[in-house]
C-alpha positions as CSV (number, residue, x, y, z in Angstrom):
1,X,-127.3,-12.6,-2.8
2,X,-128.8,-10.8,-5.9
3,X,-128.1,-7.1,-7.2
4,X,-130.5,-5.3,-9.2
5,X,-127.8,-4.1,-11.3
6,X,-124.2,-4.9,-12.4
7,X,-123.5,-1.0,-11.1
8,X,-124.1,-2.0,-7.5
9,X,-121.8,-5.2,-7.7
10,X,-119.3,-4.9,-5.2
11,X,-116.1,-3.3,-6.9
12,X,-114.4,-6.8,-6.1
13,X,-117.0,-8.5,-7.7
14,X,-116.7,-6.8,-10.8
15,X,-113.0,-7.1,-11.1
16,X,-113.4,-10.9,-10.6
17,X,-116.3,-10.7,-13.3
18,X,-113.7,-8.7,-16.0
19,X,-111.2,-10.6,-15.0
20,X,-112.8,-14.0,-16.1
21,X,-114.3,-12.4,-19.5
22,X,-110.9,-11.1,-20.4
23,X,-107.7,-13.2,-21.3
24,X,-104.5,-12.8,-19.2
25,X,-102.1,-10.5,-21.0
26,X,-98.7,-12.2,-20.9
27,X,-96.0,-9.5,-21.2
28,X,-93.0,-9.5,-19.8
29,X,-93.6,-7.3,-17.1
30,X,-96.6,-9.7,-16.1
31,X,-94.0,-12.6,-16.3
32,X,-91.0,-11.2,-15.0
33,X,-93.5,-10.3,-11.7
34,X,-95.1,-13.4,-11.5
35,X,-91.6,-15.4,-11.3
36,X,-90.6,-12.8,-8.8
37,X,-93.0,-13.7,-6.5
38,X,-92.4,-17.4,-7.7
39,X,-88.8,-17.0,-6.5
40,X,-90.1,-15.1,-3.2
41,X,-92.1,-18.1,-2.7
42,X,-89.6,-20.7,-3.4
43,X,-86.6,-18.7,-0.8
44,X,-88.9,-19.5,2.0
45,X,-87.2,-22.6,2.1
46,X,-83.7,-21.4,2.1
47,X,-84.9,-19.6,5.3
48,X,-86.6,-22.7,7.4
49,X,-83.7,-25.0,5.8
50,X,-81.0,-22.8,7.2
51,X,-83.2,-22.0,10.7
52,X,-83.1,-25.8,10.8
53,X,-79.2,-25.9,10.1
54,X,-78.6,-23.2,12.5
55,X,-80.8,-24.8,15.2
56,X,-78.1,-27.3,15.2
57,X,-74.6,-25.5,15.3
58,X,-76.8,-24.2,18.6
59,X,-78.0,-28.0,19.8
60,X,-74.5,-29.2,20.5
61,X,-73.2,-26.2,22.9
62,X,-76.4,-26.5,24.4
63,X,-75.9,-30.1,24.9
64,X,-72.6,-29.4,26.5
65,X,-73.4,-26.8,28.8
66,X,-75.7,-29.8,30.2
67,X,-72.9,-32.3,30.1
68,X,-70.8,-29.9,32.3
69,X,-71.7,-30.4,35.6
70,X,-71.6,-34.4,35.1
71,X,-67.7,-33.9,33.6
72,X,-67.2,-31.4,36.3
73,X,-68.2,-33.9,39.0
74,X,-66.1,-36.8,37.1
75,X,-63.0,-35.3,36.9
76,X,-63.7,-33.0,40.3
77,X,-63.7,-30.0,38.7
78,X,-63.8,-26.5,40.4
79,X,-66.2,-23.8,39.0
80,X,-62.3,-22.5,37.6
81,X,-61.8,-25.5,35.8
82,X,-65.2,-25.4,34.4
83,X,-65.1,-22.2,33.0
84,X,-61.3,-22.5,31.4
85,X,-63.1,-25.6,29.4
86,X,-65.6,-23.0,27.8
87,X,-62.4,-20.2,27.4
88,X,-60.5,-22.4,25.6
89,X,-63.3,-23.2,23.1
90,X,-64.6,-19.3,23.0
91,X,-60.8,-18.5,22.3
92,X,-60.1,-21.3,19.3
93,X,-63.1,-19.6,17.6
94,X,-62.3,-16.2,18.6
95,X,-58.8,-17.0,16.4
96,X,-60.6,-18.4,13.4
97,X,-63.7,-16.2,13.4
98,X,-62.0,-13.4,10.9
99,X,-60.3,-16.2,8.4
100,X,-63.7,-17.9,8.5
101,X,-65.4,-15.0,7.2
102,X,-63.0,-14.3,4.9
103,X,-62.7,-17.8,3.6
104,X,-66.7,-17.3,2.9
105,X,-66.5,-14.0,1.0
106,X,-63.7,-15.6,-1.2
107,X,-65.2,-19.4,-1.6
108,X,-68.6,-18.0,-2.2
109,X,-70.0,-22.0,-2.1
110,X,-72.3,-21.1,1.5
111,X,-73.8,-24.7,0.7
112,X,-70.6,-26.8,1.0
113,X,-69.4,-24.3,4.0
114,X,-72.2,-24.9,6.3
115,X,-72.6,-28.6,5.6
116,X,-68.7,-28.9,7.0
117,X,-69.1,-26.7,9.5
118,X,-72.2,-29.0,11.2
119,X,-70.2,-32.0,10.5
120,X,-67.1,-30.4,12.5
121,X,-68.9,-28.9,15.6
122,X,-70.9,-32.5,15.8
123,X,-68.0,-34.6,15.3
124,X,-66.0,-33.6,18.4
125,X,-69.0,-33.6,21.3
126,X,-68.7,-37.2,20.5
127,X,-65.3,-38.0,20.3
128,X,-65.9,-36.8,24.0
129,X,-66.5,-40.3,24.5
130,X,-63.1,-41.5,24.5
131,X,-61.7,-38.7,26.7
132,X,-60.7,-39.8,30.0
133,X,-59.0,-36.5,31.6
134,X,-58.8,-32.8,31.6
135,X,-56.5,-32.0,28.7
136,X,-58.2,-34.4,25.9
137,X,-61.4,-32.3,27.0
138,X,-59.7,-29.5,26.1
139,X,-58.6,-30.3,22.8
140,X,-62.2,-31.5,21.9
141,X,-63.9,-28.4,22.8
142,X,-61.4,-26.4,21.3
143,X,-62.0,-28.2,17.4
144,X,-65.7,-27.3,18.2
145,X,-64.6,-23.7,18.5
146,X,-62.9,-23.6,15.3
147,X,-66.0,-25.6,13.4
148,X,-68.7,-23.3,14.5
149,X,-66.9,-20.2,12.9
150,X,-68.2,-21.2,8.9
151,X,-72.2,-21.3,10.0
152,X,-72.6,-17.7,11.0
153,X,-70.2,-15.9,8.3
154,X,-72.5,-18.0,5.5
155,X,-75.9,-18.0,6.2
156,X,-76.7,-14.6,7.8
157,X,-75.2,-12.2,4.9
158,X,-77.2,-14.6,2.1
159,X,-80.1,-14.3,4.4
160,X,-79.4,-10.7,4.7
161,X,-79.0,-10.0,0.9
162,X,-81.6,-12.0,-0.2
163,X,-84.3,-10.0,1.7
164,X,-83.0,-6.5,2.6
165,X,-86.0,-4.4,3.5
166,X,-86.6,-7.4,5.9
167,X,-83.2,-8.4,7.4
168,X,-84.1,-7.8,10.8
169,X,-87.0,-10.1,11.1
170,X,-85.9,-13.1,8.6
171,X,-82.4,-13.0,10.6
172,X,-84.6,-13.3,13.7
173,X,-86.4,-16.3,11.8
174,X,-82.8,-17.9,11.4
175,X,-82.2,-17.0,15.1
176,X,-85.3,-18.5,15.9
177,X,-83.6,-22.3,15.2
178,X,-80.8,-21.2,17.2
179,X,-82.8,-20.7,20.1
180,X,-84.9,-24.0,18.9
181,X,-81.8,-26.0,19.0
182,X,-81.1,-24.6,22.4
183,X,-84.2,-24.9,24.0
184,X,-84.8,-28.9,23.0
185,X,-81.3,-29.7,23.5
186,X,-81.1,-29.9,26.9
187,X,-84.1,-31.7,27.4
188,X,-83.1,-34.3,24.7
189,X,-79.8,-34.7,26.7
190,X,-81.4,-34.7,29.7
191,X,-83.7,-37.6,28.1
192,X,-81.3,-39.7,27.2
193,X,-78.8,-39.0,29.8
194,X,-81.6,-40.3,32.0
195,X,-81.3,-44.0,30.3
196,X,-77.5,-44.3,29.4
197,X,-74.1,-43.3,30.1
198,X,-72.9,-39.6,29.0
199,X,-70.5,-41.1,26.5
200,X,-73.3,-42.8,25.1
201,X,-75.4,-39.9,24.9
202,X,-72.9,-38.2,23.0
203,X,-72.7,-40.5,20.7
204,X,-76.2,-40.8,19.8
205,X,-76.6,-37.1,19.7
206,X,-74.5,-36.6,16.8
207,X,-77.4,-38.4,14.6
208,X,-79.6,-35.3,14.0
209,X,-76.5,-33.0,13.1
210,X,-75.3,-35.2,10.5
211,X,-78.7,-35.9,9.2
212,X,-79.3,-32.0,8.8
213,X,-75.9,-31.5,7.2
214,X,-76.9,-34.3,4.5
215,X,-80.2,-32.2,3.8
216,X,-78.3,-28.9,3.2
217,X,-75.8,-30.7,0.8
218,X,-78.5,-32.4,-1.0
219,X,-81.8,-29.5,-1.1
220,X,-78.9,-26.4,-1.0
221,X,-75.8,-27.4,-3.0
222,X,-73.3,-25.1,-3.7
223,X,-75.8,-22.5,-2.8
224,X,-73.7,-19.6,-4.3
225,X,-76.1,-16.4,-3.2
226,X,-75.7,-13.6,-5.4
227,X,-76.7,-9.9,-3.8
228,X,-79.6,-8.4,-4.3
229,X,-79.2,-5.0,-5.0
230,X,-82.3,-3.2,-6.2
231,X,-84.9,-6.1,-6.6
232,X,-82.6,-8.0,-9.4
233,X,-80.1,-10.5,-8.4
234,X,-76.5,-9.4,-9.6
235,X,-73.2,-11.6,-9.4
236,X,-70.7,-11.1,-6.6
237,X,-67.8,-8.7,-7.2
238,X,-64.9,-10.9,-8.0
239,X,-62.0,-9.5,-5.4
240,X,-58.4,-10.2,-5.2
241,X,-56.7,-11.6,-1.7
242,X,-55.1,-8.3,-1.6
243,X,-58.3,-6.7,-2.1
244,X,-60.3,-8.8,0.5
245,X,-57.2,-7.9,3.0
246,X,-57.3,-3.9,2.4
247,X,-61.0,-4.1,2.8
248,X,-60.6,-6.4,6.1
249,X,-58.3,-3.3,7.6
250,X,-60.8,-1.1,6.3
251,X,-63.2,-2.3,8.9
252,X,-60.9,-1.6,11.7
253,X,-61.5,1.9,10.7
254,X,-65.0,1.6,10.5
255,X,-66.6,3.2,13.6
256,X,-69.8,2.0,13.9
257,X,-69.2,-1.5,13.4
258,X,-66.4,-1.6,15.5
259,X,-69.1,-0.3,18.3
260,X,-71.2,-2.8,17.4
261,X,-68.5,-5.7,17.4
262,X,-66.9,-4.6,21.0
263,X,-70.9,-3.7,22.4
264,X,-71.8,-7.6,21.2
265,X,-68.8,-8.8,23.0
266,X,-69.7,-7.6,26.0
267,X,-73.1,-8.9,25.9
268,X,-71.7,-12.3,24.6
269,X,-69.9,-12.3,28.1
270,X,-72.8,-12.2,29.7
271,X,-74.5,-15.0,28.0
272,X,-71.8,-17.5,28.0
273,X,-71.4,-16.7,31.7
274,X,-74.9,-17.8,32.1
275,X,-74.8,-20.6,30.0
276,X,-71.9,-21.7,31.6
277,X,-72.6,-21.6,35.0
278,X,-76.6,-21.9,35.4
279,X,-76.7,-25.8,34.9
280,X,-73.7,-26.1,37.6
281,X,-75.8,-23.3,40.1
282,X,-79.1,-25.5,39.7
283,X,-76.9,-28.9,39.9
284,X,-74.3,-28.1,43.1
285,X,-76.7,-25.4,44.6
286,X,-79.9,-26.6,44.7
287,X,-79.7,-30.2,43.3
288,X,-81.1,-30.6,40.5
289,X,-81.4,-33.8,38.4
290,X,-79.9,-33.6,34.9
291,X,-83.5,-33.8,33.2
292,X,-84.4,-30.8,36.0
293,X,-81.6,-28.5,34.7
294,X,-82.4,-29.2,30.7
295,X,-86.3,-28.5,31.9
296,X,-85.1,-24.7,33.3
297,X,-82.7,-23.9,30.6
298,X,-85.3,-25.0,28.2
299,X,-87.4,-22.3,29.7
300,X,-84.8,-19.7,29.2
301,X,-84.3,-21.0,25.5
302,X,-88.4,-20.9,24.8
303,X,-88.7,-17.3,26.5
304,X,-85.7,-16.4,24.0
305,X,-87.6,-18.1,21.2
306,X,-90.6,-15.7,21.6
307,X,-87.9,-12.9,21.8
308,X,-86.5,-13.1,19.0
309,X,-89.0,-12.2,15.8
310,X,-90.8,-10.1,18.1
311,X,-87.2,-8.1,19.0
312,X,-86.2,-8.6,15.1
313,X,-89.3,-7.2,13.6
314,X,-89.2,-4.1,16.3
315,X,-86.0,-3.2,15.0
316,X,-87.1,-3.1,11.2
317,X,-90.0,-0.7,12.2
318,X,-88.4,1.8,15.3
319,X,-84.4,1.4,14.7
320,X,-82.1,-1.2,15.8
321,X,-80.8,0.8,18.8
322,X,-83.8,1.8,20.9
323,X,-84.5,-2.1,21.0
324,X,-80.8,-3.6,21.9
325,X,-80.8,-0.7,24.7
326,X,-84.1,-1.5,26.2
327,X,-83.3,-5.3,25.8
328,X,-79.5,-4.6,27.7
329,X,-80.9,-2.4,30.1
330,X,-83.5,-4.9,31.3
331,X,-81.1,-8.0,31.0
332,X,-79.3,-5.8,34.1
333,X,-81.6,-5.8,35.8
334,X,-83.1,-9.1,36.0
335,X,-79.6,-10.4,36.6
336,X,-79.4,-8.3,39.8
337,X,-83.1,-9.5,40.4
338,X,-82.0,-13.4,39.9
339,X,-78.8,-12.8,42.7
340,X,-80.5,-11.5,45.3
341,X,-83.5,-13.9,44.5
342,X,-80.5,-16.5,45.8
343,X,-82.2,-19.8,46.3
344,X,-85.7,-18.9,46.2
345,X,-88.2,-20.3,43.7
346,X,-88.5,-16.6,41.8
347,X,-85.0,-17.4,40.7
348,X,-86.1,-19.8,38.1
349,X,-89.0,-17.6,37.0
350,X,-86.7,-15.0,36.7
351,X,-84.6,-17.1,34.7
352,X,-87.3,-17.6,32.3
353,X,-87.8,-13.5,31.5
354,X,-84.3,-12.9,31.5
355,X,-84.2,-14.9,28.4
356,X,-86.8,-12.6,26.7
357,X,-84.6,-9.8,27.2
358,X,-81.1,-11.5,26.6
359,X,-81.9,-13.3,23.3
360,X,-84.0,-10.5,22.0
361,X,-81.5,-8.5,20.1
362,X,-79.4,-11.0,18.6
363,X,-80.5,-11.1,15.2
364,X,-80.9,-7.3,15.8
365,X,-77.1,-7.2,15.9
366,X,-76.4,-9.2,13.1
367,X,-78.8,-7.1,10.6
368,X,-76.9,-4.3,11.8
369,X,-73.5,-5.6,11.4
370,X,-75.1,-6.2,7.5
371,X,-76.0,-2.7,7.6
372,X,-72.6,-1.2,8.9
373,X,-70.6,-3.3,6.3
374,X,-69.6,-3.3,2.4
375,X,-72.1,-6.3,0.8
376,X,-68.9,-7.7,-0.4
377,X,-67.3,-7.9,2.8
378,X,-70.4,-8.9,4.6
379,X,-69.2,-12.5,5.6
380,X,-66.1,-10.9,7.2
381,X,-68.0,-8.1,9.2
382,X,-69.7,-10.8,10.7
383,X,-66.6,-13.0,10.9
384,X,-65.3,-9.2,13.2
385,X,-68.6,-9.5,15.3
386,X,-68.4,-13.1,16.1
387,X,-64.4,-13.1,16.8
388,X,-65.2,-10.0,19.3
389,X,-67.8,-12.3,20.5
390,X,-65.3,-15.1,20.6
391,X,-63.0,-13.1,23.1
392,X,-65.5,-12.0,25.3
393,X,-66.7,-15.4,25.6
394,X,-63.2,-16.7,25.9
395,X,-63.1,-14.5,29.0
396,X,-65.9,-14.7,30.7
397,X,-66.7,-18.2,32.1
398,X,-62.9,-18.0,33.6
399,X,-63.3,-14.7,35.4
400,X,-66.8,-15.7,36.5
401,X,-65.1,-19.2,37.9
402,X,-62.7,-16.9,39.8
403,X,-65.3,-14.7,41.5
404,X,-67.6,-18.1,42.4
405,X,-64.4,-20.1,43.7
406,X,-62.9,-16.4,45.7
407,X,-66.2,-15.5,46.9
408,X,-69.3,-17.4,46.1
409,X,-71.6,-17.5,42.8
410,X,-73.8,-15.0,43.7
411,X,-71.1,-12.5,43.9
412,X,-70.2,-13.9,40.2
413,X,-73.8,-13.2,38.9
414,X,-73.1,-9.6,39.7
415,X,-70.1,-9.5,37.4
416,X,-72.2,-10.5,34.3
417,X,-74.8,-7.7,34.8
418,X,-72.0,-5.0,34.7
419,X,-70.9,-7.0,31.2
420,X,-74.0,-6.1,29.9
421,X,-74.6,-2.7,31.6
422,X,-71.2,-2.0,29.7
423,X,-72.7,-3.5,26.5
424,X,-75.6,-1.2,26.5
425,X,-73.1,2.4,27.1
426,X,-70.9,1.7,23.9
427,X,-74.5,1.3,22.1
428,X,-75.1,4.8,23.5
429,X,-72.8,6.5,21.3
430,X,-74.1,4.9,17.9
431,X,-75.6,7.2,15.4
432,X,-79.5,6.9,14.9
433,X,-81.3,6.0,11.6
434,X,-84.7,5.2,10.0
435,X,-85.9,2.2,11.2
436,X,-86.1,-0.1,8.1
437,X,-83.8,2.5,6.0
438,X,-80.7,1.5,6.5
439,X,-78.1,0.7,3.8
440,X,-75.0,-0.9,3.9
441,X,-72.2,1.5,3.6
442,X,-70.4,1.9,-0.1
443,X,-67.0,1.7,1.8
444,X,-65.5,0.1,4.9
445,X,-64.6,3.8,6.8
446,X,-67.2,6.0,8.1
């Protein structure tokens, strides 16, 4: 196309035009922005390379949950037995959650922590392979307790800090692999479990854990995140253990994270009951081959995969609160829906929505908890959040086991919507804010 004259040029046209005649000014400014958005550019893959870590520390639980009804039918398990097996793991991390944390804020190597943590939660699914009754079970599950407690205290406050006006949705990015790990695992399981042996199987599912771990120590390092406070990158404030310990009791003290924390282990009761105790429904209930419960779990898992951003990046623009108490409020619901569905084929499409709703505010919860917490104590808020978590998953699967075996599971499914109904009235009483506004507090009371 032809203009009559340079004055009618489309005003992009004549940038590009100036732009070429003109040489590029290099000042510092112009540098100091361009390496900026270099370094922007380069963090993407500290996001997909800990999303990738992350979907693992999920792959292996997931795995399990699977594995369950087999060991439950080996060593004639009740539902009782089934769900002490997940308490006793829930309750080893529930004890190590807060020393985790704090072991993060005062190591400071993230790197290191979360290459040892998927090396110890991989390690013991397959030493599964040698147990041969109830107890050594029991110990096994309870190491992978203790190893899952590094991942979550590292990653999510060096995601957190290294894109602040963002934290929502990049934490729902990292949740993403969570809910990746979670939604192949059980077909991959159910894959292999369909060609070999269960303590095969768990053998040959520790392969894509340890290759991930290698990756992270090799494309991460040390990966020593400093916080970003204002668009420039400053060094951690170096803290005594007497420091770190005042500022843990601090926490106690703080109110709105301690809402948070006891809210998030309420829903976490919920979850784990499901987790726990869907496979063994779909397997003793109705029937279902191993590859047929991975396929419906998977569905849960991809539902909760679409959830996640979508709940994450809703939270950054109307508030985290209006979006965890829609989210808890319909996760009620279609639990209620899903027992008196009973046997019917609308349970497993109600499965499938009640992931949307269940997985949608868990990265909203953790940018919170970043929000409600000193950035130099971030690692041990969420260390508080996850050892919460811990108990109410400790509890859970055991009390849910007791309703099924007293009365039957349907009566049990009922129990885990009053969990979250719970969850969703302590959330009631937390202060609003700007959505996208919020700061992390300069001290650990409020």
């Amino acid at each position: 196309m032809r203009f009559p004259h340079d004055s009618q040029k489309p005003r992009e046209i004549q940038a590009a035009v100036q732009c070429y005649h003109q040489p590029l000014p290099i000042s510092a400014p112009n540098v100091n922005a361009a390496l900026k958005s270099a370094a922007r550019l380069l963090s993407l893959k500290d996001v997909w390379l800990l999303s990738g870590g992350h979907c693992f520390t999920h792959w292996y639980p997931a795995t399990f949950f699977i594995l369950l009804p087999i060991l439950g039918k080996e060593l004639g398990l009740s539902y009782t037995e089934i769900g002490f097996i997940m308490t006793v793991q829930h309750l080893a991390g529930a004890m190590t959650n807060m020393p985790g944390g704090m072991l993060v804020d005062a190591v400071g190597k993230k790197g290191y922590l979360m290459a040892i943590s998927l090396f110890w939660v991989g390690v013991p699914y397959a030493l599964m392979a040698l147990t041969h009754n109830y107890w050594m079970l029991l110990a096994c599950v309870a190491l992978v307790g203790i190893g899952n407690n590094l991942w979550h205290p590292s990653a999510i406050p060096a995601l957190a800090n290294r894109y602040p006006e963002r934290k929502g949705f990049i934490l729902a990015l990292h949740g993403m692999g969570g809910n990746l790990g979670e939604a192949i695992a059980p077909l991959f399981i159910g894959l292999l479990l369909t060609y070999m042996s269960w303590r095969t199987a768990v053998i040959v599912n520790i392969i894509p854990g340890a290759v991930m771990a290698v990756m992270i120590l090799l494309m991460l390092g040390a990966f020593a995140v400093s916080y970003n406070t204002g668009g420039t990158h400053a060094p951690a404030e170096s803290k005594t253990p007497g420091e770190y310990l005042r500022g843990t009791l601090g926490l106690l003290r703080n109110r709105g994270l301690m809402l948070i924390s006891i809210s998030s282990g309420f829903r976490i009761m919920t979850q784990i009951g499901l987790l726990t105790f869907l496979p063994a429904y779909l397997a003793f209930e109705l029937g279902y081959s191993p590859w047929a419960v991975g396929l419906a779990m998977t569905l849960l898992q991809i539902a909760g995969f679409i959830a996640t951003p979508i709940g994450g990046y809703l939270s950054d623009r109307m508030g985290r609160k209006k979006v965890v108490m829609a989210s808890f409020g319909m996760t009620a619901i279609l639990i209620v829906a899903m027992a008196l569905a009973g046997r019917t084929p609308a349970f497993i499409f109600m499965v499938a929505i009640l992931g949307f709703f269940l997985y949608a505010t868990r990265a909203v919860i953790q940018a919170w908890t970043i929000e409600e917490t000193p950035k130099h104590l971030a690692a041990t808020g969420i260390g508080l959040v996850f050892t919460l978590q811990g108990i109410g998953a400790a509890i859970s699967p055991t009390i849910f086991g007791l309703i099924a075996d007293t009365y039957d599971i349907f009566t049990a499914f009922y129990f885990l919507a009053g969990t979250v109904i719970v969850a969703n009235c302590l959330i009631v009483f937390m202060p609003n804010r700007e959505a996208g506004h919020s700061t992390a507090p300069a001290t650990a009371t409020r």
